[in-house]
C-alpha positions as CSV (number, residue, x, y, z in Angstrom):
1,X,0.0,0.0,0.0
2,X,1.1,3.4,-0.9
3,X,0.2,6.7,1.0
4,X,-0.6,9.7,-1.9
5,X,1.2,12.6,-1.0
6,X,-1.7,15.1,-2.3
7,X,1.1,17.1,-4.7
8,X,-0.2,16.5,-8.2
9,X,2.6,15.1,-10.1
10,X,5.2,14.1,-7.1
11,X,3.9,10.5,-6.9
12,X,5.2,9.5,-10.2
13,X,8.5,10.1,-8.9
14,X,8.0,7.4,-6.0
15,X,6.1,4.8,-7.2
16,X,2.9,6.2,-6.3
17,X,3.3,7.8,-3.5
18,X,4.8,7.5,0.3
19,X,5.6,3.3,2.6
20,X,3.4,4.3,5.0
21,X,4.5,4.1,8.8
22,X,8.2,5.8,8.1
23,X,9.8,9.0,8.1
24,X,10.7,11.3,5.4
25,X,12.4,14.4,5.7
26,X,11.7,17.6,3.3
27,X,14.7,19.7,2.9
28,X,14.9,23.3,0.9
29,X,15.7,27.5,1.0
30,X,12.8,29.4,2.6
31,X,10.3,29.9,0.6
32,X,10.9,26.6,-1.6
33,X,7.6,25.1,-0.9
34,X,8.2,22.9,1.7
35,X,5.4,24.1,4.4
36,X,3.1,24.2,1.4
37,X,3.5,20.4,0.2
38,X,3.0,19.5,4.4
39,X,-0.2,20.9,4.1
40,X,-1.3,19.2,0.8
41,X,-0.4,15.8,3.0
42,X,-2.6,16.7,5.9
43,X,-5.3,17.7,3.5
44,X,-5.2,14.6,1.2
45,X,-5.2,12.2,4.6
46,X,-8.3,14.2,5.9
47,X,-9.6,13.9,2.7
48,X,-8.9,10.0,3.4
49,X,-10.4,10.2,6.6
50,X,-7.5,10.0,8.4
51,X,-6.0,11.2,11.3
52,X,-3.6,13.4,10.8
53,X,-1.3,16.1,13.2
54,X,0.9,19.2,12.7
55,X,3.4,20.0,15.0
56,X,4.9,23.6,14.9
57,X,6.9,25.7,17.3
58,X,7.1,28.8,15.5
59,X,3.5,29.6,13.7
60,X,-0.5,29.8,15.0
61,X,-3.1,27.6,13.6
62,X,-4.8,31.1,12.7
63,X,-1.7,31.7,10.7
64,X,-0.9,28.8,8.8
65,X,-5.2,28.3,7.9
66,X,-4.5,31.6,6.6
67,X,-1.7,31.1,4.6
68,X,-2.8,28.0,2.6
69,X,-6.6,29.6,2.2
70,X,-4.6,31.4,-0.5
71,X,-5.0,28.1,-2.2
72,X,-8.0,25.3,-3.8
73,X,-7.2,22.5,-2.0
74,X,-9.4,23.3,0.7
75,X,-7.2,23.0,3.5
76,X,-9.1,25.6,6.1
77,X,-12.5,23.4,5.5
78,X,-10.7,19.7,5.5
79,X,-8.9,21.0,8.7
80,X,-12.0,21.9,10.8
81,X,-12.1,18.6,11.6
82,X,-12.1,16.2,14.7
83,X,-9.5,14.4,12.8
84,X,-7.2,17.0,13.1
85,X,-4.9,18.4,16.0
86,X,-2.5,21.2,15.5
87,X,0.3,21.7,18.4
88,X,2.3,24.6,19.1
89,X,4.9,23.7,21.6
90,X,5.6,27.2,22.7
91,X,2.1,28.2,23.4
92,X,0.5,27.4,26.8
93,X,-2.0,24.9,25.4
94,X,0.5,22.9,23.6
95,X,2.6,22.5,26.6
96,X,-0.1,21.7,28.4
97,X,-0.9,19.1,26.2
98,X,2.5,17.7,26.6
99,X,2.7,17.5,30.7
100,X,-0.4,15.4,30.6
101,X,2.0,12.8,28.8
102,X,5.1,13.0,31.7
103,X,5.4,9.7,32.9
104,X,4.7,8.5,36.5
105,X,8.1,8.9,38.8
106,X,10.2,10.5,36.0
107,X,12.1,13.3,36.7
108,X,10.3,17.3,36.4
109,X,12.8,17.7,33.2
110,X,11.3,15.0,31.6
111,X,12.7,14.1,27.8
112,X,10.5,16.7,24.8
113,X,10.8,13.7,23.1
114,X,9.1,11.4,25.5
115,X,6.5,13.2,25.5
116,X,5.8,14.6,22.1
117,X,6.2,10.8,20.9
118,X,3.8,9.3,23.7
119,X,0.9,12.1,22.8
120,X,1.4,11.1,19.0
121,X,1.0,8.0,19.9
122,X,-2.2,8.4,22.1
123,X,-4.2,9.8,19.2
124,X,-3.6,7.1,17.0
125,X,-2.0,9.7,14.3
126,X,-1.7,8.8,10.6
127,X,-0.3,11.4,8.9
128,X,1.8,13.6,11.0
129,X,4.0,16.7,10.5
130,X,6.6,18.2,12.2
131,X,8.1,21.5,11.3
132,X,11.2,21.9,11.9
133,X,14.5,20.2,13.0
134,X,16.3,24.2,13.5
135,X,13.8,24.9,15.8
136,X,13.2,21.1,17.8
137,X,16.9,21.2,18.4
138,X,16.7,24.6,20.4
139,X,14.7,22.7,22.9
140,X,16.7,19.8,23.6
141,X,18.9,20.0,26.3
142,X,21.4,17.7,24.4
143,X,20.9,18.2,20.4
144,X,21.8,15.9,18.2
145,X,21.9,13.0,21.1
146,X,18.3,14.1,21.9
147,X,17.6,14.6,18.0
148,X,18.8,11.5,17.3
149,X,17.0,9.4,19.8
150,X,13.5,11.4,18.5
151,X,14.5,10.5,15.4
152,X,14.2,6.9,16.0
153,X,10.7,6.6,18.3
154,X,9.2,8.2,15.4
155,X,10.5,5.5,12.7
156,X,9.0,3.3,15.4
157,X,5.7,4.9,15.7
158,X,2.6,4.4,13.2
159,X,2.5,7.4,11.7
160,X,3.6,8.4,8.3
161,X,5.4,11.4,9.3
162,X,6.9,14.4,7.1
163,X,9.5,16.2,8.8
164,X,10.8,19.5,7.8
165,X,14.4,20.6,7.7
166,X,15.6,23.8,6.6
167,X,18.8,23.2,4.4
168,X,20.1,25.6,2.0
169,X,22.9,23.1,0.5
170,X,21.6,19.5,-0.1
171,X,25.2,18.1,-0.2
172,X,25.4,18.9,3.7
173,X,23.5,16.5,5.4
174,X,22.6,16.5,9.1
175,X,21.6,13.4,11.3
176,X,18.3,13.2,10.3
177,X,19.4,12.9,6.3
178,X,20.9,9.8,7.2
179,X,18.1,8.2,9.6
180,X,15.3,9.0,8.1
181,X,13.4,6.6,5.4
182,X,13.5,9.1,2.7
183,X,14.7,12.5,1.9
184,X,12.9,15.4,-0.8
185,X,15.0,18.4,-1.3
186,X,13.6,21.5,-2.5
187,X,15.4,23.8,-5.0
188,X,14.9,27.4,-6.0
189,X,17.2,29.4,-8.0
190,X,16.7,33.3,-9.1
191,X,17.5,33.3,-12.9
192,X,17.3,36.7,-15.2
193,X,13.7,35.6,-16.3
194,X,12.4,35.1,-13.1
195,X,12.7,32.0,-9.9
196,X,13.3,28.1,-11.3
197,X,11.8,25.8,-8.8
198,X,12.5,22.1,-8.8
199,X,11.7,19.0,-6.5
200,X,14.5,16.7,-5.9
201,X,14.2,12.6,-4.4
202,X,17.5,12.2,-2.6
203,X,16.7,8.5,-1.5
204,X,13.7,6.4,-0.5
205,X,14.2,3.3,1.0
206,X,12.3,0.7,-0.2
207,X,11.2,2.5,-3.8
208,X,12.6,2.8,-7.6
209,X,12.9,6.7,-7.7
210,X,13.8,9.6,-9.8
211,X,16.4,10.9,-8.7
212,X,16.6,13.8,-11.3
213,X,15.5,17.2,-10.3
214,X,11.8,17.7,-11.4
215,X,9.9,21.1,-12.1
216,X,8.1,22.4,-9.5
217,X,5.2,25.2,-9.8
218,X,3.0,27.4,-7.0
219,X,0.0,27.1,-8.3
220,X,-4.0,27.9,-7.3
221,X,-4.4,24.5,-6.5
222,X,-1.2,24.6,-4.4
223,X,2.2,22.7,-5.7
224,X,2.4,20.5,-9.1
225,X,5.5,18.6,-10.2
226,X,6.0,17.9,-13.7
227,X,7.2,14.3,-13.8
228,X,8.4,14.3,-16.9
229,X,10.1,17.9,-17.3
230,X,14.4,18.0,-15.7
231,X,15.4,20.9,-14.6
232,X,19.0,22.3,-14.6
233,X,20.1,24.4,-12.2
């Protein structure tokens, strides 16, 4: 079974879409596309009538709604769901959230990842999304030790999980490059006619891909990949 990533286009380049139950991490510039493919995933799973969660430390639920409205793919409506949780782990509900999940006898400083990993796992998530590795790793005590071992409970989990890491160069890879399932890099280049955007499979466990760089296009209906167009950057 495949998981359809809800990009027009990008599935072609996997086989028809994401293994389900592993991790994949999104790499790109700002402004590359990446938060915008996250939400095409969370709609297409709701869309599914699954369960799906977005995990943020940086940006409101207000403020990402708003963003993607901009959009067709209906993510404000699909997202009005009870099959959708959004967390922000700075604001006082989200770590509210989290302390109901410290475990019996631990110590006060429990581990973030214990606890982010045993409330995914209470909702029985599908399709989850975490955004982003920069800003996780400023609330570890011990970053890449503690990124590392998050890292692994979430290959472990049942969730099909898209994890976003902000990477301007995609020949420097960080820990989570080499543990997770697969890894999509995002490229935009200014050019005298205008921005070139591309899509990029870096590796996939378990799939034939295409490793080429694709085109890539913003679009009303949110992201499109042209399978069959290479771009050269």
């Amino acid at each position: 079974m495949r998981i359809p990533s809800g990009v027009s286009g990008f599935d072609d380049l996997i086989q028809g879409g994401f293994l389900p139950h592993r991790l994949y991490v999104l790499s790109g510039p700002p402004g590359s596309g990446k938060t915008t493919f996250t939400a095409q995933f969370i709609a297409e799973g709701l869309r599914n009538g699954e369960t799906c969660m977005y995990i943020t430390m940086h940006e409101t639920e207000d403020e990402l709604v708003h963003d993607m409205s901009s959009y067709n793919f209906g993510f404000e409506t699909l997202t009005n769901s009870e099959a959708f949780r959004y967390i922000n782990l700075v604001s006082p509900k989200g770590k509210h959230l989290l302390n109901q999940f410290s475990q019996s006898g631990s110590s006060n400083v429990q581990s973030l990842t214990d606890k982010i990993v045993a409330f995914v796992n209470s909702r029985q998530v599908d399709r989850l999304v975490i955004d982003s590795t920069m800003l996780l790793r400023l609330f570890f005590s011990n970053g890449d030790e503690e990124m590392t071992r998050f890292l692994t409970a979430l290959k472990q989990g049942e969730a099909t999980t898209l994890l976003i890491s902000e990477m301007t160069d995609p020949s420097s890879y960080a820990d989570e490059h080499f543990l997770a399932h697969g890894v999509i890099f995002f490229h935009n280049y200014l050019e005298a006619t205008g921005m070139t955007r591309g899509i990029q499979v870096i590796k996939m466990r378990g799939t034939n891909i295409d490793c080429d760089i694709r085109s890539l296009e913003f679009t009303d209906n949110g992201l499109i990949v042209d399978p069959r167009t290479k771009v050269d950057l």
